[in-house]
N, C-alpha and C positions, 0 to 999 in steps of 0.2 A: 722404576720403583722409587730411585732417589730421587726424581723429577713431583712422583705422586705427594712422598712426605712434603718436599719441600714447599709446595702448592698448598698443602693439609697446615703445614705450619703459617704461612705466612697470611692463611684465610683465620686463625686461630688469633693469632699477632693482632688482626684488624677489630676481630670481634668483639675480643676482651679491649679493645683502645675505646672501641665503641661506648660497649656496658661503664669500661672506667670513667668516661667523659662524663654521660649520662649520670652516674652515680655524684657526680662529682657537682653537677647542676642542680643533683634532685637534695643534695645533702647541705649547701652554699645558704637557701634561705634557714636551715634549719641553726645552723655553726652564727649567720647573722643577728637572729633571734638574740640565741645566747649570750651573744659577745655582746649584744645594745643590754641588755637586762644587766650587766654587770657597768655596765658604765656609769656615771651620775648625768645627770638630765642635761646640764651644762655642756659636756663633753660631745653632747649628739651635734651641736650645730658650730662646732669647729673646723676649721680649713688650714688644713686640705683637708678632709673627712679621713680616719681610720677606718679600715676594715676589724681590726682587732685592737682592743683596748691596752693603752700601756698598763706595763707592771703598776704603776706608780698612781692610775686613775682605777684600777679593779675594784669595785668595791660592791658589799650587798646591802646596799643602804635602800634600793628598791624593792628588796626582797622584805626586806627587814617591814618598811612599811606597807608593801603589800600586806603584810603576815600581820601587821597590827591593827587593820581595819572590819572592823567586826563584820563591816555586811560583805565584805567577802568571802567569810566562812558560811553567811547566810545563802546568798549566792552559790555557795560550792554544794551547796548540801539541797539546794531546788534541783540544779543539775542532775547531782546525783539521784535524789527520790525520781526524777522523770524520768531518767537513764532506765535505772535501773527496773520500775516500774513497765517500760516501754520495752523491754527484752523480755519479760517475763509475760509478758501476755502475748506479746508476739509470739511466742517459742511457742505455748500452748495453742494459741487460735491456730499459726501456720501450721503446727505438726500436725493438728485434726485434720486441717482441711486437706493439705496433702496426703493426709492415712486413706480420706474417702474417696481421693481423686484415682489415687495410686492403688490402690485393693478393691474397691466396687466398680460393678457396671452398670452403671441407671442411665435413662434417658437426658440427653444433655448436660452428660460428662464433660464432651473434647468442650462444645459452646463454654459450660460455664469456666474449664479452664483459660480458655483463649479470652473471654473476659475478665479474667486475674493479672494474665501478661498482657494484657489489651491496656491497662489502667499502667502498666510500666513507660509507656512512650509520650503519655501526660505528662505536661509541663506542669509541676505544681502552682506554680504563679500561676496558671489562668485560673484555679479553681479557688482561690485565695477570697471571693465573695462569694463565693459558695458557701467554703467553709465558714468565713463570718456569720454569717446568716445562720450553719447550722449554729454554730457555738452558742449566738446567741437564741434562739429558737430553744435551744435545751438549759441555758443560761450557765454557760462556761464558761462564759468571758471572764477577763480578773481573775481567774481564778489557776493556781498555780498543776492541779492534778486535772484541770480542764486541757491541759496537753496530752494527756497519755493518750486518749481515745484517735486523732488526728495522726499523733507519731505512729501509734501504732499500725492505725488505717493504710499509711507512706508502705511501711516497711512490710507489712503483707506481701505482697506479690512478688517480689523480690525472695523472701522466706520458702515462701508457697511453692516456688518454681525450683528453687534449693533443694530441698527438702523432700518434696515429691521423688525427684530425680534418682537419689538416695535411698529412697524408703523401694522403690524402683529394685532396686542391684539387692534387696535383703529377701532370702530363698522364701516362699511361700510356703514351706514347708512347717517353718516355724509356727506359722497362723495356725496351720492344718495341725497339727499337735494338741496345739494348745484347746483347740473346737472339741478334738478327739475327746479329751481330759476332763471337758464340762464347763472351759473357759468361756465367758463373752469376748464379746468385741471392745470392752472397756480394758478388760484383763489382756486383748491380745496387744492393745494403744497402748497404755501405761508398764506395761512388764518385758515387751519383747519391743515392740516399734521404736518407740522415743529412747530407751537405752541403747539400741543400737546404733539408731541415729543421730544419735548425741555428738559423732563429729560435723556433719551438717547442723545440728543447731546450735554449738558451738558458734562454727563460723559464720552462720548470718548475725550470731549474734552482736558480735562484733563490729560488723556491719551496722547493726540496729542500733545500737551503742552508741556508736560515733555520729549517724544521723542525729539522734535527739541528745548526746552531749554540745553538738556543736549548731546545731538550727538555730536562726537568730529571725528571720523575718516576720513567722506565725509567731515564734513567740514576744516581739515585740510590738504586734499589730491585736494583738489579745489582752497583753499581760499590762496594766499599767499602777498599779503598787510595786513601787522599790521593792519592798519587803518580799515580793513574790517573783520577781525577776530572776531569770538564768542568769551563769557565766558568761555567756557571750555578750549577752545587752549591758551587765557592769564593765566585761573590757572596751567596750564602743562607749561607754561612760568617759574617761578618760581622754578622748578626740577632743579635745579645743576644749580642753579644760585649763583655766587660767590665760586666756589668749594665745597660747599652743598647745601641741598635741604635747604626752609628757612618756616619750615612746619609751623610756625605762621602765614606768609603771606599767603601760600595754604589755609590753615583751615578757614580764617579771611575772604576769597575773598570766599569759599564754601561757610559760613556762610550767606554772603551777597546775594548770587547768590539762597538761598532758598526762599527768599523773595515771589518773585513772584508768589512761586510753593504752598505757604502756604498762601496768600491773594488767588488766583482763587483757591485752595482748599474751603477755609471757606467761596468764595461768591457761589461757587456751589454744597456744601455739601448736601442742601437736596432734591439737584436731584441726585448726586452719587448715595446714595444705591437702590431708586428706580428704577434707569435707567438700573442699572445693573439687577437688580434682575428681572425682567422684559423682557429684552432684554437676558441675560444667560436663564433663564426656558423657554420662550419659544422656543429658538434654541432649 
């Protein structure tokens, strides 16, 4: 028995050294970030290089004029309108489509699902003139809400597969009530389905989120007025501006640009692990 614990402890001992290491590599670029955003621009190409900034070089003088550049409140606020836009239609398209996949039986049910996860194993770069071709074809190029339709298209299937999963494990008994009652099938979606699955659509939302807060390729292969440009393409602004990169400014405008990703974090944290956990076992 003292042979068992001490095997049980010393497998314990290893695991958490593990997760500690791992945590400690996943957190380095994060503490880096921060630590260059407080430096002044100078300080970055001195030698020997610091890891951490002295007392005496701390300063938010990057922050300071991030904060006073008008187009990047402009910038924060395109993000946001396509963020935000991009979870809200997703949440509604994937929750229907899952409600029909998950509660009816029609002809070419399993087919048209396995073509929803069939489009997850596409590489978005290869369909990149594809898409060109739609946007322009429906004439959404330049144009800033000409994203949501694209974002939202990505985040589908991923939603849909979520979603379903969850709507899965919710008793049928409920639907059969509500039929009893005199309800439709609109009233059984909107009043019983999507509230309950609200922690799954929660957590893809999140998901959905961080795709179109953070995409830079579509929308810099589409978007080309400043004035309509995301977050990401003004911190890729700053690359080899002024004959070097001015990584105080990049780090300083990162920093800023987590905001959002860590407020809808912590207001849907305690549907995350449900949602997940839930929606992954049952798939």
């Amino acid at each position: 028995m003292h042979t068992i614990n001490k095997q049980k402890t010393i497998q314990n001992v290893i695991l958490y050294g593990l997760l500690l290491i791992g945590g400690v590599f996943s957190v380095l670029p994060m503490i880096y970030m921060i630590s260059t955003s407080l430096k002044p621009n100078g300080a970055l190409y001195e030698y020997p290089p610091h890891f951490f900034p002295k007392l005496s070089q701390i300063t938010l003088e990057n922050y300071v004029y991030i904060f006073n550049q008008e187009k990047f409140y402009l910038n924060f606020l395109n993000s946001l309108v396509v963020a935000i836009l991009t979870i809200v239609f997703a949440a509604i398209i994937a929750s229907a489509l899952a409600f029909c996949i998950a509660r009816f039986r029609f002809p070419g049910r399993k087919v048209l699902f396995a073509l929803v996860i069939g489009t997850m194993i596409i590489p978005g770069t290869t369909l990149i003139i594809t898409q060109y071709q739609l946007a322009t074809y429906f004439k959404l190029t330049n144009k800033l809400l000409g994203l949501v339709p694209f974002y939202v298209a990505w985040v589908i299937p991923f939603s849909t597969f979520m979603i379903k999963n969850y709507i899965e494990s919710i008793p049928r008994d409920f639907d059969e009530a509500v039929y009893v009652d005199g309800g439709s099938i609109f009233t059984v979606f909107f009043r019983i389905v999507m509230p309950l699955a609200s922690p799954a659509i929660a957590s893809v939302s999140i998901f959905n989120f961080l795709t179109a807060w953070d995409e830079y390729q579509w929308a810099l292969t589409v978007i080309n007025d400043n004035a309509k440009r995301t977050l990401p393409i003004a911190i890729s602004g700053f690359f080899g501006q002024h004959q070097f990169t001015q990584w105080g400014y990049v780090f300083a405008m990162s920093m800023a640009s987590l905001l959002p990703v860590l407020i809808i974090f912590i207001c849907c944290q305690k549907y995350f692990v449900s949602g997940l956990q839930t929606g992954g076992i049952k798939g």
